[in-house]
C-alpha positions in Angstrom: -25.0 12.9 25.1 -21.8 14.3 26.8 -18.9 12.3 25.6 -15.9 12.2 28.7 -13.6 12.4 26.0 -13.7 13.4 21.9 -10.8 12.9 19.8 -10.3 14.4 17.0 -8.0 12.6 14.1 -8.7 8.5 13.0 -4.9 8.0 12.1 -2.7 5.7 13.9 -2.5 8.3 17.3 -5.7 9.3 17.5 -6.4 5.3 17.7 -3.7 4.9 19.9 -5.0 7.5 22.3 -8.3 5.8 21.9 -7.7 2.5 22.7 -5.5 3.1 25.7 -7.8 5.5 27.1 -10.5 2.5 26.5 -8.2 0.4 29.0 -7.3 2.5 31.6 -10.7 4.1 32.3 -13.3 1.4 30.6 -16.6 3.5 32.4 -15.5 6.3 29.9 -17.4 7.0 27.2 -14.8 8.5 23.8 -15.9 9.0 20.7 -13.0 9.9 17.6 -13.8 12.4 14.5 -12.5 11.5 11.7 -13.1 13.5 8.7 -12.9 10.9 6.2 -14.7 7.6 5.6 -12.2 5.3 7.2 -9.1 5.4 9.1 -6.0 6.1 8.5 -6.3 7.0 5.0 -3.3 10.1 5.1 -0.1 9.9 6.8 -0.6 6.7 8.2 -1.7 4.6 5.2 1.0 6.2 2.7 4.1 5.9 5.0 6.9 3.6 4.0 5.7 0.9 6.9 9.5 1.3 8.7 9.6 0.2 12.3 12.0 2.7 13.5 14.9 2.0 16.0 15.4 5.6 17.6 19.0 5.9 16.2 18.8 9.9 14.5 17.2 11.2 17.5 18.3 13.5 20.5 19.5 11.5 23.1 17.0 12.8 26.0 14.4 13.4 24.1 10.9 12.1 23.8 11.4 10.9 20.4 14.3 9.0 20.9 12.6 7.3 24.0 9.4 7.0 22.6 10.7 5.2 19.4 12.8 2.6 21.4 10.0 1.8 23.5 7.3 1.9 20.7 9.7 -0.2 18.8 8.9 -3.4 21.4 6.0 -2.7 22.0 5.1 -2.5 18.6 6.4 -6.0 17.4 5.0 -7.1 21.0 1.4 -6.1 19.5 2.0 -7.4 16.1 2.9 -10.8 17.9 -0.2 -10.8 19.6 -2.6 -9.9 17.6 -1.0 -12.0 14.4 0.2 -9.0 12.1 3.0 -10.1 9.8 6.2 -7.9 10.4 9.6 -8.6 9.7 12.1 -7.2 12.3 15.1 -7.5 9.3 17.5 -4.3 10.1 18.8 -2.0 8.4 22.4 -0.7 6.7 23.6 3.2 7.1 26.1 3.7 4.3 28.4 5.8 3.7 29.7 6.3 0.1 31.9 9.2 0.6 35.2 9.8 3.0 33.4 13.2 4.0 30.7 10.5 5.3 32.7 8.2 7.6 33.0 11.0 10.1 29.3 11.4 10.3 28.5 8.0 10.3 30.6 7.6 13.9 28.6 10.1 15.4 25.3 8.5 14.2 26.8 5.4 15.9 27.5 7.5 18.7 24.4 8.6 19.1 22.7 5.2 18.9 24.8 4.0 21.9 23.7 6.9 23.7 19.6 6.2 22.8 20.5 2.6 24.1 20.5 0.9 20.8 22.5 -2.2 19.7 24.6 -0.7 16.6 27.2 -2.5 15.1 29.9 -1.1 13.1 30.6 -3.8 10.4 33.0 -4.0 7.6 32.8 -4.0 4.3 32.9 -7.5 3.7 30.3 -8.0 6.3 28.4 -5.1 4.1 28.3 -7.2 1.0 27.2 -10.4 2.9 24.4 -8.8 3.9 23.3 -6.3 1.1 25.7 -7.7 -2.1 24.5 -5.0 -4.7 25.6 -2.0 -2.4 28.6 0.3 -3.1 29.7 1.4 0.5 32.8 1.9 2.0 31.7 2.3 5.8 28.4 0.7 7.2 26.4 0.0 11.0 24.1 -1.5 11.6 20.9 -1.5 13.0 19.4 -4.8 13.9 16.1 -3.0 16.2 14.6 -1.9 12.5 12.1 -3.9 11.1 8.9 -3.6 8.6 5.0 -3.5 9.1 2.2 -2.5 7.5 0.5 0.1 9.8 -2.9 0.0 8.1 -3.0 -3.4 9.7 -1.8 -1.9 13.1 -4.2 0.9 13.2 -7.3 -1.2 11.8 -6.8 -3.6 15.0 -5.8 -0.9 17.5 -9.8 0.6 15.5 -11.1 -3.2 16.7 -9.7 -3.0 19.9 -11.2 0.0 20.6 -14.6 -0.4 19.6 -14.7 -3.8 21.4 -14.0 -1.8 24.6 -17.1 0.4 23.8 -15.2 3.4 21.7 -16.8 5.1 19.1 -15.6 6.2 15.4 -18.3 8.8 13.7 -16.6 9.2 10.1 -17.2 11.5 7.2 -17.6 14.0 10.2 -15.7 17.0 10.1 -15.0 19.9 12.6 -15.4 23.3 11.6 -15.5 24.9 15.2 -14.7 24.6 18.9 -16.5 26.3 21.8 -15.5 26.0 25.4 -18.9 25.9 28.2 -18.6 25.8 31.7 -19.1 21.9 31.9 -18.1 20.6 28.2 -16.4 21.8 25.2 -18.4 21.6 22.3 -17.1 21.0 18.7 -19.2 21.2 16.2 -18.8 19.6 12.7 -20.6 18.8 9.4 -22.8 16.0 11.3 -23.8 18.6 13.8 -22.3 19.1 17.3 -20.8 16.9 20.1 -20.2 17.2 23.7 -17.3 16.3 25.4 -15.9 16.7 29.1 -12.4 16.4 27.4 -11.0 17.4 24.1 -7.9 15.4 22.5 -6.7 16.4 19.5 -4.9 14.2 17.2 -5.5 15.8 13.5 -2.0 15.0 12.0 -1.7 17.3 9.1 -4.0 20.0 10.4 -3.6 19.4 14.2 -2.3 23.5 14.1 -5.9 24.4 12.5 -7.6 22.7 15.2 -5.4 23.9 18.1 -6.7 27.3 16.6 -10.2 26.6 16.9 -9.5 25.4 20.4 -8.2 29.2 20.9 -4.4 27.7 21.3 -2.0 29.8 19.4 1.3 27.0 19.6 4.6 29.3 18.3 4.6 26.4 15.6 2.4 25.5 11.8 2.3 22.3 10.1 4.0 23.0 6.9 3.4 19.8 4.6 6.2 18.2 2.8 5.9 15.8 0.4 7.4 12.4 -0.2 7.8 11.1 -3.5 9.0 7.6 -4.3 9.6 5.3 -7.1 9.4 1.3 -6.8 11.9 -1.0 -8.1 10.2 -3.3 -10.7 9.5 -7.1 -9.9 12.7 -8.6 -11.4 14.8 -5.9 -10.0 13.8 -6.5 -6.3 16.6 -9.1 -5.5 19.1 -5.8 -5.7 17.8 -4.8 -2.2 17.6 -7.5 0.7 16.4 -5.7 3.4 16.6 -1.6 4.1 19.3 0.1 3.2 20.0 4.2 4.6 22.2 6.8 3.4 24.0 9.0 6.1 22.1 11.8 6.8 23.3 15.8 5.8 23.4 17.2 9.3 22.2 20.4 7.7 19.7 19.3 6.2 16.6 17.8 8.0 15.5 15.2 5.8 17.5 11.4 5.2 17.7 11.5 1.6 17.0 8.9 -0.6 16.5 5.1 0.8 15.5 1.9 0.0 12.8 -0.1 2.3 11.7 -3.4 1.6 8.3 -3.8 2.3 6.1 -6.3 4.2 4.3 -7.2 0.8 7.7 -7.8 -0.7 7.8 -4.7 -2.9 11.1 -2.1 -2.6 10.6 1.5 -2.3 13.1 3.6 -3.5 12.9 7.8 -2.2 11.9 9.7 -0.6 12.1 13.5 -2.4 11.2 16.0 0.0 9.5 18.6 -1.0 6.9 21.8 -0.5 3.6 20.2 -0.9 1.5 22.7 -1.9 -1.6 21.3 -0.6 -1.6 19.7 3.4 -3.1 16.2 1.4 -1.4 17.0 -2.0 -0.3 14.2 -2.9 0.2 14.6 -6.4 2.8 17.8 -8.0 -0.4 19.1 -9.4 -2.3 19.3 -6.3 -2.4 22.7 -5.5 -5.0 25.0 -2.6 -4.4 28.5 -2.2 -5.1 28.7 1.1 -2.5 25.8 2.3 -0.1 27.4 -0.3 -0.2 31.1 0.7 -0.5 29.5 4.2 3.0 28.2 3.9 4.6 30.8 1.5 3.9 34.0 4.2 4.8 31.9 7.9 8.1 33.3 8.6 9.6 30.3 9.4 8.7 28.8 6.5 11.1 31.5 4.5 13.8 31.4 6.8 14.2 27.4 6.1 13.8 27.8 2.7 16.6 30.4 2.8 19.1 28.3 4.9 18.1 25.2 3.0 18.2 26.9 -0.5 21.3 24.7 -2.3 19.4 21.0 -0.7 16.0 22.0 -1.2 16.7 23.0 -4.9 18.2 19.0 -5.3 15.5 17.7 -3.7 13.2 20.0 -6.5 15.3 18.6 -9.4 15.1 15.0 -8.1 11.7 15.7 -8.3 11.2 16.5 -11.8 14.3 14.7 -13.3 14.2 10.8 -13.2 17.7 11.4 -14.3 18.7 13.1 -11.2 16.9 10.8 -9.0 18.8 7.5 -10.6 22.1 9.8 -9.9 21.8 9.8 -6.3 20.3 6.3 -6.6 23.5 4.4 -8.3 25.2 6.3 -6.2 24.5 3.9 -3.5 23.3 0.7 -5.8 24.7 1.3 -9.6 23.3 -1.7 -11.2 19.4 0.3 -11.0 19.2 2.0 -14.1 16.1 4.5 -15.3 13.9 1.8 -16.5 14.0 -0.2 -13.2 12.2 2.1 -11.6 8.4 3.0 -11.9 6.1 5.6 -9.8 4.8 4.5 -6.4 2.3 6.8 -4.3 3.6 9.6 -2.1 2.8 10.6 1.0 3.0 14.1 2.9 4.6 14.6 6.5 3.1 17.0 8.6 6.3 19.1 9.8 5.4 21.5 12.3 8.2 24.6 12.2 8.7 27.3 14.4 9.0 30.9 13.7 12.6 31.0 13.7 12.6 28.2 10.7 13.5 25.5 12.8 11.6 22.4 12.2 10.8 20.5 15.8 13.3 18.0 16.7 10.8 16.4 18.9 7.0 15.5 19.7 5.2 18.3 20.6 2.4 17.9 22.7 0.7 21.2 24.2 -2.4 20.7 27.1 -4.6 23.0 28.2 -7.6 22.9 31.2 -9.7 20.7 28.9 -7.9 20.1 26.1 -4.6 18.3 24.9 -3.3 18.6 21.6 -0.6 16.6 19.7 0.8 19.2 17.3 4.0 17.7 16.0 4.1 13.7 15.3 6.4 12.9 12.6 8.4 9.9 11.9 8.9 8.3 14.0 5.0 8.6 15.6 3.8 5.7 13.6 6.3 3.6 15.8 5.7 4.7 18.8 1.8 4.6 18.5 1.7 3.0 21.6 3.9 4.4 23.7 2.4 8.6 22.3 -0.9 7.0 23.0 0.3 5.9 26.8 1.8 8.9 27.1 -1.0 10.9 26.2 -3.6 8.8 29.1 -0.6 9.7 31.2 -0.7 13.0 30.7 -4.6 13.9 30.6 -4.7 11.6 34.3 -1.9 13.7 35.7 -3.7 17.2 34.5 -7.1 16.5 36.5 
């Protein structure tokens, strides 16, 4: 058969996309690729489960409207569909006079992204977070928690009920545009589709390729490492507590979430993964590694990141560093509080120029639309990229 649309990705927007296009145009037949055998197995089952206010993000831009949007409509759809989630906020501290400066402008910036921040004192600060050592704080109320392998498995059931598709364990390996269709073919052998949507997180660049679309951008995957704080340690973190982030540097640093199970992540690192779904240091592919090491970009913001990106390396390989830049927010965790938890990898796309993209990028062609960068906060706004993605295709025809 000729599918009317294939997607290409089983993570949390591919489903998205899925089951909203299942709504708006229920006589369409869509089918999603997914490479492995289930959902949601990369970025969005090894995420830190945050739902995300908007506050870091451009005012303007897609991701800061996207994330304050997905952010109701997210806890709207956990509501309904009775998935626990815990809308708890969360603390940006500043431990550092150089800090206070920065964290006004991040306050700033959340009034202008329409957000309810609070400045709060220090007093206030230990009332809600008693172990932390801060000498400014806002915060956010809008954050909250989830587990979005429970989103993304009912967003899965939603879909199918409204006659979607899921063909796992299939993998593309080409793309070919006909007259009527663009065919993809894969390890299962080939599909038909009048539309082509592709949502393949971590190598949505590769695809885009295929699909003979040559983006200025390339997914460069950075991983993030984590520890968890032990059992009888937990009661040191209430809720989620945030560092301020280096302006120069595009990562947040090292946080603490509490999570919808009850245990406390501690990290991220950041760094160079040297495999798109290496997920351990000794994962390693020389393709994805040379990949990386020769994009120009790549170089430049390793260059202009040198001193941060060398901290986040020692963090990475010193459990003595880490606990540094830990106590330096909460100094009663000590080295033995913390034990390994699983990472995850974030699929950055960076431009030439060694900029990583501030903002979703999605790139549409005649008969194909391709989500190319969807970072943090993506998980979030699942709903609203999704929408946006229906409303984008629709408006194309």
């Amino acid at each position: 058969m000729t599918y009317d649309y294939a997607i290409i990705g089983g993570g949390i927007i591919g489903l998205s996309v899925g089951m909203e296009l299942t709504k708006q145009h229920p006589d369409a037949s869509v089918v999603i690729l997914e490479k492995e055998s289930g959902v949601s197995l990369h970025q969005t089952g090894r995420n830190s489960g945050v739902i995300h206010s908007g506050i870091y993000y451009k005012p303007g831009s897609l991701k800061a409207e996207l994330a304050r949007k997905g952010n109701k409509q997210l806890v709207d759809f956990c509501r309904e569909h009775d998935i626990p989630y815990d809308v708890s906020g969360k603390v940006i501290v500043a431990t550092s006079e150089e800090e206070v400066s920065l964290l006004e402008d991040l306050y700033q910036r959340g009034l202008e992204n329409q957000l309810a921040v609070e400045r709060i004192s220090t007093e206030e600060l230990r009332r809600v977070e008693p172990h932390v050592n801060g000498i400014a704080a806002i915060k956010v109320p809008s954050t909250g928690i989830v587990d979005y392998r429970q989103v993304s498995q009912q967003f899965s059931a939603i879909f199918i009920e409204n006659g979607g598709s899921i063909s796992l364990d299939t993998e593309v390996q080409d793309i070919s545009f006909e007259q009527e269709h663009v065919t993809i073919t894969t390890n299962k052998g080939a599909f038909d589709s009048r539309f082509l949507i592709n949502c393949a997180g971590l190598f949505s660049d590769r695809i885009a390729k295929m699909a003979n679309i040559m983006p200025d951008l390339k997914i460069v995957p950075f991983r993030g490492e984590y520890y968890e704080l032990k059992p009888e340690k937990r009661y040191l973190v209430k809720n989620l507590i945030y560092p301020v982030p280096n302006p120069d540097f595009p990562f947040l640093g090292v946080h603490f979430t509490r999570m919808i199970d009850g245990r406390i992540l501690v990290g991220p690192n950041a760094v160079y993964s040297f495999r798109r779904e290496g997920y351990k240091k000794s994962d390693f592919q020389w393709k994805d590694f040379l990949e990386g090491l020769t994009y120009p970009g790549f170089r430049k913001l390793a260059g202009g990141n040198l001193t941060e990106g060398l901290k986040e390396m020692i963090r990475s390989y010193s459990k003595k560093a880490f606990v540094k830049e830990v106590q330096r927010f909460i100094p009663d965790i000590d080295a033995d509080d913390l034990v390994p938890a699983k990472a995850g990898v974030r699929a950055q796309a960076l431009d030439q120029e060694g900029n990583l993209l501030d903002d979703f990028a999605i790139i549409h062609d005649r008969r194909a639309l391709h989500v190319c960068n969807a970072p943090s906060p993506a998980a979030t706004a699942s709903i609203e990229i999704g929408k946006k993605v229906v409303q984008m295709m629709d408006q194309q025809k």
